[in-house]
C-alpha positions, 0 to 999 in steps of 0.5 A: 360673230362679235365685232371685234371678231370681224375686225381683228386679223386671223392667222391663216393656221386659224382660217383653214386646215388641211385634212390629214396627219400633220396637215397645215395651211399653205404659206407664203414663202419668199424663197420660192423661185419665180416660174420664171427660171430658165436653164441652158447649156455651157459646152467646153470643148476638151482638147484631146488629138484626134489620134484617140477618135475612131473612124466612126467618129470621123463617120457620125453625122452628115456634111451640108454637102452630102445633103445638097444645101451647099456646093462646094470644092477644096473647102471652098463654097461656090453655091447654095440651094435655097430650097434646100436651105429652108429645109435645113432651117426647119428642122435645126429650129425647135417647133416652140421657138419663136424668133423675135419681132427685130429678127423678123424684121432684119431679114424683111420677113412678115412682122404682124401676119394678123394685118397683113392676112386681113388686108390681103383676104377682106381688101380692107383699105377704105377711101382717104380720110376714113379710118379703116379696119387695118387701122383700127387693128393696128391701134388694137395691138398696139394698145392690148398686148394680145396672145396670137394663136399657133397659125399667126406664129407659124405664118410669121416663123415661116416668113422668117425662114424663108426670107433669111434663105433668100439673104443668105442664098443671094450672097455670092463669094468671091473667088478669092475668097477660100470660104464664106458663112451661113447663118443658121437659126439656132435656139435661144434661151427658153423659146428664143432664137439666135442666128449663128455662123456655120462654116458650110464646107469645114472638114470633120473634125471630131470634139468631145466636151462637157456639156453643163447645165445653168440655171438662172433663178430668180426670187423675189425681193423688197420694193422700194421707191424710185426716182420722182415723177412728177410733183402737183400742188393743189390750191384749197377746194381745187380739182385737178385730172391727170394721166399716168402713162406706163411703159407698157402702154404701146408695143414698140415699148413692150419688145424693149421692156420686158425682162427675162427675171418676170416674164417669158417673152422671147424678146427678153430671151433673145436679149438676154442670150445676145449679152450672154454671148457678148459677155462671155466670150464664147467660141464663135467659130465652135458655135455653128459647128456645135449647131449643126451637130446637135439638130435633128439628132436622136442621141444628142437632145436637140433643141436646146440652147448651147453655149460654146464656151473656149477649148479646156487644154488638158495640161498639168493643172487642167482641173484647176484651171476649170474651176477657174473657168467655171467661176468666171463664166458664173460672174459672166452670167451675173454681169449679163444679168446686171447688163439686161436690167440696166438695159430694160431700165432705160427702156420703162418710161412713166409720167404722170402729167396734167390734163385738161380733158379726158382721155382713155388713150392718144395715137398708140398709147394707153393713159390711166386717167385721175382726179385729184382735189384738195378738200383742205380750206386753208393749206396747199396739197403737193402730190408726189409721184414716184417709180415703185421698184422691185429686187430681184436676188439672182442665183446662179446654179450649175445644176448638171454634167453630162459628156457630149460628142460631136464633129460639125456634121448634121445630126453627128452629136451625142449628149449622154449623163456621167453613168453612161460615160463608157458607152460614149467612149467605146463608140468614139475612142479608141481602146487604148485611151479609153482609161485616160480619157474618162479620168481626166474627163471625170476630174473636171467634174470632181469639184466646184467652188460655190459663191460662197467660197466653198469647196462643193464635191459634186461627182460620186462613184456607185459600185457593188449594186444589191439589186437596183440600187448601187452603193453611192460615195463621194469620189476619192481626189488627189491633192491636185483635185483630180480622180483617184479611181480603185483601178487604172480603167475607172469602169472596170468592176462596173463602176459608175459615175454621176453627178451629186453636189455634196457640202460639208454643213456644220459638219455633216454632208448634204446634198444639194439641188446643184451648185450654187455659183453666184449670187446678184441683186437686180432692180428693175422699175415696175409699172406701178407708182406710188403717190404721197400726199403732203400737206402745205405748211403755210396758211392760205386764209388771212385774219378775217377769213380764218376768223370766220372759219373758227366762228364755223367751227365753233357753231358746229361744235354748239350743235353737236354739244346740243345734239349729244345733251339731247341723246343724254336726256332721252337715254336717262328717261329711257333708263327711268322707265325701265326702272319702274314696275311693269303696271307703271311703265306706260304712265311713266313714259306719257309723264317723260315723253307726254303726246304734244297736241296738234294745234293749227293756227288760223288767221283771224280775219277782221270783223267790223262791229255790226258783224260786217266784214270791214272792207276799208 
């Protein structure tokens, strides 16, 4: 292989092929979402009376009183089981949550089981003055972000459950007082936990709701140079030491700095979570309630986050005054996701500084240690250190519908797809408004606006299946955005209902993988810097010394002329030889290239003229 095949940069089209029809080299594309994507549920309660419930519906589920966990009367809590209530804890917590180490911490609960175990078990703790293993644990993890094992977390998880029992189990009511709360472990976004506030003793009160599916993806955009660091300027020939400090650099640091746009820590989640509820307004008093309903049920896919959003009235205009809803809880979600970098921002701090000694790290940080110098002999050297930023572009996606009822009671809450809307129906409406019902119900998942202003249907209707596949078309909507279904029961002719966004793209319709809602840029500060050397202006020589410098230049310059005519004269010969004969090469090469004879140079002693050696 040539050198300049060694050199030139080949397409990887030319490198590597796949085997197969059509096969091609894998690409880098920058559309792809990071692994990073997280999803959780928007519940909107519909207003509809209580008269359209069934006695099973006021039935589903089980109250904290029948279990025990709580006393009560006339609405009223008058005691609380603590026992009982660790129970309860586990199971309305997935067993992948993990609750932050601020959660664990606000209750008094065991933070690092990994120091507290090894002290207990091994009685570490050693004389004054001498350091001992707790402490050179706790220098370790606080250098080393160190993955900990399922039994550290569960110890920690249980520590959390068991002293949030005990604050909560302490709280004595008043007697005036008619009610009072609990908090309950709830969870969060991806593997987070949020504590929410349960009404122990609210009567049934049956909901049915929609339970929408968000989606936060993330893509990677374009780096750019942040704020300046540091500055060093360096003299002609002299060397410097630095040390760079990253955000990442000691725990307490990490718990603030980590975003849920490149990681999966369930800090950021619980953060991000915490915003979303603030931002959004969300329905407090419906939180617990929905909490409650959907632990421990089979029916209601447990263990996932859901937001309570405010209670849709189903008025005149209800589904217009949806879709506007949907809009603003897109723009919240983008403005908790604007708020949750700002936040990680302040929290990622760097610095670059001069030091005279080195150093790997200091108390419970870790340092990058460098040196600089500047081999320039006349100019100045300015170093500039600056922040590398990344962009994120941020998409806001409604990716699905179902339908979901629940009344407050453990266990009563069941979440079911559109097509199986009817079964829903026939166990918690009564007969008579079972029509009405689902065509509001479906009309509210008839249409969206996408952040691009664009009307999306995303509700179709299958009828006359052939075999196991039904005939699937976009549903016919009045003027008003509403269902116009062929028959007043929007079932009848087994009918079925589902969700598929459609949009109209250059005239034809597509389906699309959900509704994009919004759109936002985030930048976040990374742990990385960029480092730029400029060379100083003025000169640092006065005429003499810049005088002898070009003296040396041009002495250097003499001997690489020199050495270049030498190589010329050698490589001329060498053409010359070959030029000749084969017979007359060796004579002509001893002519150009003639062996230079050995001569040895002896001191001549002093002889005096009778042959003796003269001694004067």
């Amino acid at each position: 292989m040539s050198l300049d095949d060694l050199i030139t940069p080949v397409g990887a089209d030319d490198m590597a092929k796949f085997t197969g029809k059509g096969g091609k080299a894998a690409g880098i594309n920058y559309d792809v979402p990071l692994p990073g994507a997280y999803d959780w549920r928007r519940i909107v309660p519909l207003a509809f009376p209580g008269a359209v419930f069934t006695d099973f519906a006021r039935r589903s589920g089980t109250s904290l009183l029948q279990l025990g966990v709580v006393k009560g009367d006339d609405g009223r809590l008058t005691g609380i089981d603590r026992d009982k209530l660790v129970q309860l804890y586990r199971r309305t917590m997935p067993v992948t949550a993990k609750p932050s180490l601020r959660l664990v911490a606000e209750v008094g609960g065991d933070v690092n089981p990994l120091l507290g175990g090894a002290v207990a078990a091994r009685g570490l703790d050693t004389p004054q003055g001498t350091e001992s293993v707790r402490d050179k644990l706790i220098a370790r993890r606080q250098l080393n972000a160190e993955p900990e094992d399922v039994p550290l977390q569960r110890t920690r998880i249980d520590s959390y459950l068991e002293k949030l029992a005990d604050r909560e189990a302490a709280v004595t009511v008043p007697a005036n007082q008619a009610t009072a709360t609990i908090t309950v472990p709830a969870p969060g976004l991806g593997d987070s936990v949020v504590p929410v506030t349960v009404d122990p003793v609210a009567s049934v009160a049956p909901r049915l709701a929609l339970v929408e599916t968000w989606e936060l993806r993330s893509f990677l955009g374009d780096y750019g140079l942040g704020r300046t660091l540091q500055t060093f300027s360096l003299l002609p020939g002299e060397r410097q030491t630095i040390t760079v400090e990253t955000w990442r650099s000691a725990a307490a640091t990490r718990e603030d700095a980590t975003s849920v746009f490149e990681s999966a820590d369930s800090a950021a989640q619980t953060r991000f979570t915490s915003s979303l509820l603030n931002e959004s307004g969300a329905a407090q008093q419906d939180q617990g309630g929905w909490a409650l309903s959907v632990s421990s049920s089979s029916k209601g896919g447990a263990h996932f986050l859901g937001l309570v959003d405010l209670e849709t009235r189903l008025d005149t205009s209800f589904a217009a005054n949806h879709q506007e809803a949907s809009q603003r809880w897109a723009s919240s979600v983008s403005q908790t996701a604007r708020d949750h970098a700002a936040q990680v921002n302040n929290s990622r701090r760097q610095s670059a500084d001069s030091t005279n000694q080195v150093s790997t790290a200091s108390g419970a940080t870790s340092t990058i240690v460098r040196e600089i110098s500047n081999t320039n002999l006349r100019r100045v050297l300015n170093f500039v250190f600056r922040e590398l930023n990344q962009t994120y572009e941020t998409h806001i996606v409604l990716r699905d519908i179902k339908v979901a009822f629940f009344n407050g009671r453990l266990g009563s809450a069941e979440i079911v797809a559109l097509p199986d809307l009817s079964r829903l129906l026939e166990r918690h409406v009564v007969e008579g408004e079972r029509a009405e019902v689902a065509a509001k119900i479906l009309s509210l998942c008839a249409e969206r606006i996408d952040a691009d202003g664009d009307l999306v249907t995303t509700l179709q209707v299958g009828r006359n299946p052939r075999g196991v596949k039904y005939d699937w078309k976009t549903a016919p909507l009045g003027d008003d955005g509403r269902v116009v279904p062929q028959h007043a029961d929007p079932f009848e002719g087994g009918a079925r209902w589902r969700f598929r966004p459609v949009k109209a793209v250059d005239g034809r319709e597509q389906e699309l993988d959900g509704v994009v809602m919004d759109r936002t840029d985030v930048v976040l500060r990374t742990d990385n810097l960029v480092v730029e050397a400029l060379l100083g202006q003025a000169d640092a020589l006065d005429p003499y010394a810049a005088a002898l410098q070009a003296l040396d230049l041009v002495n250097r310059q003499s001997e690489t002329a020199a050495r270049d005519g030498e190589t010329r004269r050698t490589t001329d010969a060498l053409g010359l030889v070959l030029a000749q004969k084969e017979d007359q090469r060796i004579d002509a090469w001893q002519k150009l290239f003639p062996d230079e004879p050995d001569i040895e140079v002896v001191p001549v002693a002093a002889v005096s003229h009778n042959g003796d050696e003269s001694h004067g």
